[in-house]
C-alpha positions in Angstrom: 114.3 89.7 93.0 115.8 93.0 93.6 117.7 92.6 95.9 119.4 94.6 98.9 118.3 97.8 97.0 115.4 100.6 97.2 114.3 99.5 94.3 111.6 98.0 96.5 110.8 101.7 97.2 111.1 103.1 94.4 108.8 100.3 92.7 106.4 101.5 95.1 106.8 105.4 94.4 105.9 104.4 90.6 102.9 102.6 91.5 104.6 99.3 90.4 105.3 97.3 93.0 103.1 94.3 91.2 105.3 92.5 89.3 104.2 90.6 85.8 103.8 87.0 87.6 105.1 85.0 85.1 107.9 86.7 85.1 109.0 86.4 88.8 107.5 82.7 88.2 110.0 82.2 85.4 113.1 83.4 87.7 111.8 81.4 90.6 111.3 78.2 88.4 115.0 78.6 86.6 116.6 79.2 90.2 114.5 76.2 91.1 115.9 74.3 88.2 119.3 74.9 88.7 119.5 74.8 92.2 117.8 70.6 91.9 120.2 70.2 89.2 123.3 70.9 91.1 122.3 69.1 94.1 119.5 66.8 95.7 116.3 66.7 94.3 115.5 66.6 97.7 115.0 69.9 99.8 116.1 68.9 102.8 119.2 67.4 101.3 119.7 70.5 99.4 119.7 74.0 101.6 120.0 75.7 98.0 116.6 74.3 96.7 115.0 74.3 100.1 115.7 78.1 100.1 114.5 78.6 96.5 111.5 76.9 97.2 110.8 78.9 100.5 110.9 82.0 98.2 108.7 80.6 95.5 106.2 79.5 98.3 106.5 83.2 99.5 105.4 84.5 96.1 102.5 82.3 95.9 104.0 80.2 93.5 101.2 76.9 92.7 102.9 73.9 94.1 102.9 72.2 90.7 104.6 74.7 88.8 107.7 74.0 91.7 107.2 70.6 91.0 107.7 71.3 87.1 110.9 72.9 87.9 112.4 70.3 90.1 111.5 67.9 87.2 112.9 70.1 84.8 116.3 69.4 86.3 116.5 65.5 85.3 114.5 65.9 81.9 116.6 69.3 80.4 119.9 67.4 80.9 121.9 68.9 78.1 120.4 73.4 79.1 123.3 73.7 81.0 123.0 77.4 82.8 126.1 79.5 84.1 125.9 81.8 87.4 127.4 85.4 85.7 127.7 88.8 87.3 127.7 92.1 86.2 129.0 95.3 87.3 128.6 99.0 86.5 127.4 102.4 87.0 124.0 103.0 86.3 122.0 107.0 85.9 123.2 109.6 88.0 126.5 106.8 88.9 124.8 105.0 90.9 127.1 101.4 91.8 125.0 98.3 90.6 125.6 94.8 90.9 123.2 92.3 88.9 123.2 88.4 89.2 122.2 86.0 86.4 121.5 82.5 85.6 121.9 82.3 81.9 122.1 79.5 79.1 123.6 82.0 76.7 126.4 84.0 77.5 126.5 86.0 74.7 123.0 87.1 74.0 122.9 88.1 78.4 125.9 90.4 77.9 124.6 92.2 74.4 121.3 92.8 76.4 122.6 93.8 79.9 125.3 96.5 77.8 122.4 97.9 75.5 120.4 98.8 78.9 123.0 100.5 80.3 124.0 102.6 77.3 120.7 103.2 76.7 120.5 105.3 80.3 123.8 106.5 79.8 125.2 103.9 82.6 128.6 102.4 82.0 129.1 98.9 82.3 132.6 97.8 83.8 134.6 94.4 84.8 134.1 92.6 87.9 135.3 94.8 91.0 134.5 98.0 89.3 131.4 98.4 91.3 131.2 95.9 94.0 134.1 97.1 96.5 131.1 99.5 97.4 129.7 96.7 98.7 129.8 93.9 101.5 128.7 90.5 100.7 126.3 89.1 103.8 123.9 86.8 104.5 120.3 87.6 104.9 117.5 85.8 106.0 113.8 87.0 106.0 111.6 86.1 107.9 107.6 87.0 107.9 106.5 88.9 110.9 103.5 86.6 111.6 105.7 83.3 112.6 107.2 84.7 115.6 107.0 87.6 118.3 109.9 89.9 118.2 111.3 89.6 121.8 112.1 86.0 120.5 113.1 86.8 117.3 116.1 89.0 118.7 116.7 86.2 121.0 116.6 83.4 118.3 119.1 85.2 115.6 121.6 86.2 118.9 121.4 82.4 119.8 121.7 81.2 115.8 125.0 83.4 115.6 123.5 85.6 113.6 125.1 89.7 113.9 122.0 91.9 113.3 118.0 91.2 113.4 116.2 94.1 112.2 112.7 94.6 112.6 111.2 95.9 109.4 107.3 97.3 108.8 106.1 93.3 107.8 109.6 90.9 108.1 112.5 90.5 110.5 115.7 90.5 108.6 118.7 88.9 110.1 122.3 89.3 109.1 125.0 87.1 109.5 128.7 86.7 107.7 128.0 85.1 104.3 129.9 81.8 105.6 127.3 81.4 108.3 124.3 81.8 106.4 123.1 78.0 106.2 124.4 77.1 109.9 122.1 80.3 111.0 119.1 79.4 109.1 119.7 75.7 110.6 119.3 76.9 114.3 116.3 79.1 113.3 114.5 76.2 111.6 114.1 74.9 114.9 111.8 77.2 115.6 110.5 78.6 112.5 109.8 76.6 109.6 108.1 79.3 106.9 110.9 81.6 105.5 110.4 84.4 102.9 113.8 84.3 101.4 117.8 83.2 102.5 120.2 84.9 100.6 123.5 85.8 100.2 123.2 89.7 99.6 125.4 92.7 98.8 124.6 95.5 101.2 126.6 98.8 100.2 129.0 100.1 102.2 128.0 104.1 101.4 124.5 104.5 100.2 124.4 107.4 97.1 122.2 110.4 97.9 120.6 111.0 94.5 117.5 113.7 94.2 113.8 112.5 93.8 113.7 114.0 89.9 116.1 111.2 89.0 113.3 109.0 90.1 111.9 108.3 86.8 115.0 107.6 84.6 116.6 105.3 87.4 113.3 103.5 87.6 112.9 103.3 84.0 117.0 101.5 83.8 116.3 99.0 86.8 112.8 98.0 85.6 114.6 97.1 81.8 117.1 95.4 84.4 114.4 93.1 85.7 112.7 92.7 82.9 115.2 90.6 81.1 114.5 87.0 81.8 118.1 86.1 82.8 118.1 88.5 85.1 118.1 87.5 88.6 119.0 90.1 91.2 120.4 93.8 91.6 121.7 95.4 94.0 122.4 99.4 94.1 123.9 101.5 96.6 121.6 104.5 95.6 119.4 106.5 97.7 116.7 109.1 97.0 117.5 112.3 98.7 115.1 115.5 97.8 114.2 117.2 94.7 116.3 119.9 93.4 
């Protein structure tokens, strides 16, 4: 749930890019939960559920534990959760942006403020970090559903502004407003999505060396790693050791 980061990268660097399951699972099932909660139970009704539910599918998520989540919706009536962001500057002041869905205000704060002084980040108000950034909408889309050719002429017919073909996914860009009226025309075509999200992409990417590896690593995996914790975004990137 990383985001529009490296972190992918640098996951893969560390030899970690396998996730505990249940805790993706548990992030997928509370976005799930939320997501029914505030709309239609119904994912066709509800472009906020169908989209969580695409990802979960993509993460080989078992269809009953999606069911448990969408049922978790009517049943939990009085967990109420809040959408929160944070903003600060990680090791080496590097810009990050984290998203979370939390039922405790309090206790996500305290934990998100003890990682960052712990690696000798700094974590601000909202704005400190994110004018680095543009918010955009990003849809990915599994390389196997659809030759490229017609990709690129898909997303230019969708309204979409960028469709870039990665090493396994197309990822197409489009103004944040857009996002849902994009994926609409593409689900003409294409029906099995990895993810659609809104994302912040940075404006300038930070050059930091490769021996920073392990201590940024180290601060975004205790990122993840807290359950309320949904997404982060960074504006870093790896440069050569010093």
């Amino acid at each position: 749930m990383a985001g529009h980061s490296h972190w992918a990268g640098i996951k893969h660097k560390k030899g970690k890019a396998d996730k505990l399951r249940a805790n993706l699972f548990s992030k997928l099932s509370r976005e799930i939960t939320v997501a029914a909660k505030l709309g239609d139970k119904d994912p066709d009704m509800n472009a906020r559920l169908r989209s969580a539910i695409q990802a979960a599918r993509s993460a080989n998520m078992p269809k009953e534990n999606i069911k448990r989540a969408i049922d978790k919706s009517s049943t939990n009536t009085n967990e109420n959760y809040d959408s929160l962001r944070y903003e600060g500057f990680g090791p080496d002041k590097i810009a990050v942006i984290i998203e979370t869905l939390t039922n405790n205000k309090n206790r996500t704060a305290s934990s998100i403020r003890t990682i960052f002084q712990k690696y000798e980040g700094v974590l601000g108000t909202q704005g400190s970090a994110s004018h680095n950034f543009n918010q955009i909408g990003v849809i990915k889309i599994d390389k196997k559903e659809i030759q490229e050719e017609e990709m690129l002429e898909l997303a230019i017919n969708s309204g979409a502004d960028e469709c870039i073909s990665q090493d396994e996914i197309y990822e197409i860009q489009c103004e944040k407003s857009k996002i849902y009226n994009v994926k609409k025309e593409i689900e003409k075509k294409i029906k099995n999505f990895i993810s659609t999200e809104i994302e912040w992409k940075p404006l300038i990417e930070k050059e930091v060396n490769d021996n920073k590896i392990d201590t940024i690593s180290d601060f975004m995996e205790a990122l993840e790693n807290n359950e309320d914790v949904q997404k982060i975004y960074t504006n870093l990137k790896f440069g050569t050791e010093k």
